[in-house]
N, C-alpha and C positions, 0 to 999 in steps of 0.2 A: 256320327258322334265325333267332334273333335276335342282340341284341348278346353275348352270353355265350357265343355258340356262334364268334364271330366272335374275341371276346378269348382264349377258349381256359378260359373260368371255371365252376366248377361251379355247378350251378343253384342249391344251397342252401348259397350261399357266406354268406349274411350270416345270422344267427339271426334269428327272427323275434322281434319287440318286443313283450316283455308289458305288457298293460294293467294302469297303475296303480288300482288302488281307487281312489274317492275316499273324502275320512273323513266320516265319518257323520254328521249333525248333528244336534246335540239339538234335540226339538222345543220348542218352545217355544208354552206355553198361552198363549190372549189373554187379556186383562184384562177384566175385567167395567164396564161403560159404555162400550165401544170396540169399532165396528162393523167388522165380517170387513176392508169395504174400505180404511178408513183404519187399519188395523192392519196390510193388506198395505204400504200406502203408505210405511210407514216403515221397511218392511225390517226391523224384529226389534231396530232401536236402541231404546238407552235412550231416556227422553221427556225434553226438555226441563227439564221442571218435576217434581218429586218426585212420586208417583201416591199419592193420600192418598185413605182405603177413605171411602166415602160415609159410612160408620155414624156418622166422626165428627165431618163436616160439621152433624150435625143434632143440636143441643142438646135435651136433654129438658127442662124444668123439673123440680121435684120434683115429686112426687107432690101433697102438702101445698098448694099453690100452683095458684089458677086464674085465670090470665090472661086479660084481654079488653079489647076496644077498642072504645072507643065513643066518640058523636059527642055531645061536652058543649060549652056555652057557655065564654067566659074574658072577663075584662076587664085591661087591660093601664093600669097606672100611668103609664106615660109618654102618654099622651092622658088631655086634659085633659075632653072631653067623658063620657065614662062609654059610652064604644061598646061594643057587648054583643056578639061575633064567636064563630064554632064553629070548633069542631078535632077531629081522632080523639083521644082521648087514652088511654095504656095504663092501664088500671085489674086491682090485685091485688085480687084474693078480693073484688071489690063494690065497694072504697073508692077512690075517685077521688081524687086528688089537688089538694094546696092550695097556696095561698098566691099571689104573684106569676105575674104570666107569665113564662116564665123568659127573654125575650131584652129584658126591662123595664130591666135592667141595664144595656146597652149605650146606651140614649139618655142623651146628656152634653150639654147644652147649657151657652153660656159665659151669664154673668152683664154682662148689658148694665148700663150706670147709666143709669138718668133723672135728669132734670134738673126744675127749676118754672118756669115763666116768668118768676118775678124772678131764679132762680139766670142764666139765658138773658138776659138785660135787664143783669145784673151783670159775669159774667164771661165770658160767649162773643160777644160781639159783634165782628160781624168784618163788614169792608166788602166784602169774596169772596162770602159768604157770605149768606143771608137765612133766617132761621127758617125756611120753609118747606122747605128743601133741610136745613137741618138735622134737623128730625122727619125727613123722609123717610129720609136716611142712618141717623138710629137705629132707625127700624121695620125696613129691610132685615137691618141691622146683626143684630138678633134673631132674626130670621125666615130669616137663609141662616147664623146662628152664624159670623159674622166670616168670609165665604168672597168677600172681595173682588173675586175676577174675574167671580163670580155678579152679587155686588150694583152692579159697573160696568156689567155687560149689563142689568140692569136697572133702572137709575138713570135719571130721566127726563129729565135734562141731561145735557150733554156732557162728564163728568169722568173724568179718569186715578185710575187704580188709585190715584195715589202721593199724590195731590189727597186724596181720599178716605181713606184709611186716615190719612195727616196730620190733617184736620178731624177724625175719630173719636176720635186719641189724642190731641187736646193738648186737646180739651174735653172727655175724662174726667176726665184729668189737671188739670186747671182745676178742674173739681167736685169732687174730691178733695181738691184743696188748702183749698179755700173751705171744705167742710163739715168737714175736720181741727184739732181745737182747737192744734194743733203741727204743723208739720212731721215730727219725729221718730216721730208716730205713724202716719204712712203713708209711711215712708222703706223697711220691709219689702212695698210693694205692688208686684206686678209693673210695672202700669206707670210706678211713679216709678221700678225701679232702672235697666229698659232704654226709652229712649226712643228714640222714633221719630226717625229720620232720615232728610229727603224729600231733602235734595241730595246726601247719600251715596246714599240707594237708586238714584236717578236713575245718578247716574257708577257704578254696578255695573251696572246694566243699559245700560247703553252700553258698558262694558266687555265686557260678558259678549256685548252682538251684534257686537264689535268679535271676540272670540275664533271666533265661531263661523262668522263670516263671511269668517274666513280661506281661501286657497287652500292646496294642497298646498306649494307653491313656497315658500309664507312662512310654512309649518309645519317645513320644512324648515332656512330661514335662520334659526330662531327657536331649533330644538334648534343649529347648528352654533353660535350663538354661547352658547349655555348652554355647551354642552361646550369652548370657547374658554375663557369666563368659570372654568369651575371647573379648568382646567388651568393656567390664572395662577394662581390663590388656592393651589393644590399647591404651585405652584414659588414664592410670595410663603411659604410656611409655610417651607416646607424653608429656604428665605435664611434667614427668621426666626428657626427654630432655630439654624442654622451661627454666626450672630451671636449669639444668647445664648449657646451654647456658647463660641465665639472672649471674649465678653467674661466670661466667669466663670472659665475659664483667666489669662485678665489680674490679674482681681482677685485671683486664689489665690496669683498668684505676687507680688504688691505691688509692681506697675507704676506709676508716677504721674507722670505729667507734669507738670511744672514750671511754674509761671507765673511771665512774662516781663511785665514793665511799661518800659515807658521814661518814666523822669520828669521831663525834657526837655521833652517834646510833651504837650500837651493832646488828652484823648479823645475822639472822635467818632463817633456813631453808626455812620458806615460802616466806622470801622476795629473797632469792637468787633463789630457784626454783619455777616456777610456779603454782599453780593446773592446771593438767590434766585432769580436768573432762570436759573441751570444749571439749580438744582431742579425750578423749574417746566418746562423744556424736556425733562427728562428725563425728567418726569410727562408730558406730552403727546404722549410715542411712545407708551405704553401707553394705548390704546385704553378699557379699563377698569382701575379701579384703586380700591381701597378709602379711603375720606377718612379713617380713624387712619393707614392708611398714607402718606400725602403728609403728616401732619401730623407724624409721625414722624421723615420727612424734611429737613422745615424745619426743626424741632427741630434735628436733627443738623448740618445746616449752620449754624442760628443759632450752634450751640456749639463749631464745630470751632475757633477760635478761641482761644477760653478753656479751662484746665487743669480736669483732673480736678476738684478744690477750688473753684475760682468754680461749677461744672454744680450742686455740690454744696449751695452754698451759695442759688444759684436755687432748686433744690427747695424746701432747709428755708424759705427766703422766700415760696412757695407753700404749704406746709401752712400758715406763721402764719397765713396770711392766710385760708386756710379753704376752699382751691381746690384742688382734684383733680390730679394731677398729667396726669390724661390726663382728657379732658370725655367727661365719660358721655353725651351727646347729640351727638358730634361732628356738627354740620352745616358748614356753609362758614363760615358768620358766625360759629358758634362758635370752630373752628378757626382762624380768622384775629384776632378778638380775642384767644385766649390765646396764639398766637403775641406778639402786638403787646407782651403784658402780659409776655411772657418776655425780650422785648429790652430794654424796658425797667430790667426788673430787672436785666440785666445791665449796660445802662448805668451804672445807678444803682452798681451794686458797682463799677467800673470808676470813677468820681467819686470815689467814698469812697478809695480806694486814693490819687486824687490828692491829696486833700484832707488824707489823713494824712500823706504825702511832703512835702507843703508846709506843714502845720505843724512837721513833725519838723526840713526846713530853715533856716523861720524861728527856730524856739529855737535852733538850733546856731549862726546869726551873733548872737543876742542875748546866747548867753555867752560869756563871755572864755576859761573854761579848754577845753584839747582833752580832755579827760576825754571817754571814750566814753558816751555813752546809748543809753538801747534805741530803737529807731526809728529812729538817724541813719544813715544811709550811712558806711562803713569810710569811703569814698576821702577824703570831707571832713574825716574828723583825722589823717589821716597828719604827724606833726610832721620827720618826714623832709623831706616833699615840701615844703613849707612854710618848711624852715630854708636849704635847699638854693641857691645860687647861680645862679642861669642865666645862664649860657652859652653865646653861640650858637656853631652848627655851622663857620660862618665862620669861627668866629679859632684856632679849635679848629684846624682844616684849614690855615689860612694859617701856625702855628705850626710843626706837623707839617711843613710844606714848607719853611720858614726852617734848622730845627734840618738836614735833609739836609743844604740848600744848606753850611752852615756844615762839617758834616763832610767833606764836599769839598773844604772850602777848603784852597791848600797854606799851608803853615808857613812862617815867615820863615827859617829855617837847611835848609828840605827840598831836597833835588839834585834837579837841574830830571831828567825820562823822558831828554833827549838823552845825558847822563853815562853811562847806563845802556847803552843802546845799543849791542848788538854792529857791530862792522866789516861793511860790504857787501864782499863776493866781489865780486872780479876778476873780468870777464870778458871772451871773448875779440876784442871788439870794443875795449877799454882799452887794449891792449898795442900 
């Protein structure tokens, strides 16, 4: 008895499970140069690399053509001795080949200058210096083809690269000049267009082990304030558009501001130019900040002042004169002299202005008639104002108070208020 008989189930309750085939697989030939083992090894994948038939790995020559190699002498141009050395070399049908050796090409050597003893006696004397250290520097100079860190290691004093390569190029350049009937005819030589510079080279390499001997830390403070710096200059542009835009709307629409003189008072420089110490306080929260920009500034302060028409006439007083209106090398010094020279000019305009006012007053007391002229001020011919009586406020006022008083007054024939007067009522305390 087992479970089947106990559940009550026929024995041949479930079909039996046919075996699937498997499919059949092609077989697949080996390749020819590939051993049974490493052919099993890769399981029947494709191979890596394209499988290319031996036959066409192996070049035939022609038929015509017999090749051979053999062991000939050569002499090579770039040695000066005539060294007579062997090599295999491929030779067609017999004939060996000529000419050059072929890697004769690549030897470049620089063209040193010598000098004579009286050119050395004339123009290289130098108290650093002793001939003897000079021949040496030029035979190295040749012999390692200007390879400076060479010819330092093996220099028999104590000299820096920067020592060195200086003595080399200011007494070619010296011998150059001297054996040149002109200037102008060794003005195209390399070393007169770029000359050496030992106190630049120096502060680049100081610079350059100053970059490299940075930390992490101050690689880091160095980009945050890059990306500081270039996020001002955004936000300095963008102002700077909104204001050309804001003032080319101005102009379109023919806005002009009026200039105001009082001819009264005498001009002085602090009332025609402003103080700049806002400007400058306001430059001093920004941390960085470009110097057209601040100059830009003062500018605009010097001018807030003065009308459209005096700004204008500042300008055209800078072209006569043959000055930029903004200095193409803005430094401080510059920027603060054309500052200086712009306030000036504006004083100066500001003078003239008084200068004509006062003569325009003088000639109007000089003539008799009030006939108008051009340049005089309206108020000073008003013949109105001039013919008119004055009269003060006073009498004016004490008049005004009299003439009341007088209407007030009674008449000689008027019935006194008593006449008028109705009778008092009785009342009953009277009776």
């Amino acid at each position: 008895m087992d479970a089947k008989d106990i559940l009550g189930l026929p024995k041949n309750s479930f079909p039996a499970l046919e075996k699937k085939s498997r499919p059949h697989k092609e077989s697949q030939r080996k390749p020819d140069g590939i051993s049974r083992e490493v052919y099993a090894l890769t399981g029947g994948l494709p191979a890596l690399m394209p499988a290319i038939d031996a036959a066409h790995l192996i070049k035939r020559p022609p038929s015509d053509e017999k090749i051979t190699w053999q062991w000939l002498p050569f002499t090579s141009s770039a040695r000066k001795d005539n060294l007579q050395l062997y090599h295999w070399v491929r030779v067609v049908n017999g004939v060996p080949p000529t000419g050059d050796y072929s890697f004769a090409k690549y030897n470049k050597s620089v063209d040193i200058i010598k000098y004579t003893n009286e050119e050395y006696e004339k123009y290289l004397t130098d108290p650093i210096w002793t001939k003897e250290e000079t021949d040496q520097l030029f035979d190295l100079c040749k012999r390692f083809d200007l390879r400076f860190v060479v010819i330092a290691d093996r220099f028999p004093s104590s000299r820096t690269v920067e020592e060195l390569k200086d003595r080399y190029y200011s007494a070619s350049r010296a011998v150059l000049i001297a054996r040149a009937p002109s200037s102008g005819n060794v003005a195209a030589h390399p070393l007169m267009k770029e000359s050496y510079n030992v106190t630049q080279e120096i502060e680049r390499k100081r610079a350059l082990s100053m970059v490299l001997s940075q930390t992490r830390q101050q690689e880091r403070r160095d980009e945050e304030v890059l990306v500081e710096a270039k996020t001002i200059a955004e936000l300095r542009m963008h102002a700077k558009a909104a204001e050309e835009s804001q003032l080319a709307i101005a102009s379109n629409s023919g806005a002009e501001v009026t200039e105001r003189t009082i001819p009264d008072e005498t001009v002085s420089p602090s009332m025609v130019v402003p103080d700049n110490t806002a400007t400058l306080a306001s430059l001093r929260t920004l941390h960085v900040y470009l110097r057209t920009y601040a100059l830009n500034q003062m500018v605009q302060a010097a001018s807030s002042s003065a009308g459209l028409r005096t700004i204008k006439r500042v300008e055209q007083t800078l072209q006569d004169l043959g000055i930029n209106l903004k200095p193409r090398v803005p430094t401080k010094a510059v920027c603060a002299e054309h500052l200086e020279l712009r306030k000036e000019i504006l004083t100066l305009l500001n003078l003239q202005k008084q200068v004509q006012y006062k003569e325009a007053e003088g000639s109007s007391f000089r003539d008799a008639s009030y006939g108008e002229t051009p340049g005089t001020p309206k108020r000073l011919h008003r013949g109105g104002d001039q013919d008119r009586t004055f009269i003060p406020d006073s009498m004016s006022f004490g008049a005004e108070r009299v003439g009341k008083k007088d209407h007030k007054r009674k008449g000689p024939g008027a019935p006194s208020p008593s006449a008028h007067k109705r009778p008092r009522k009785m009342k009953a305390s009277d009776l």
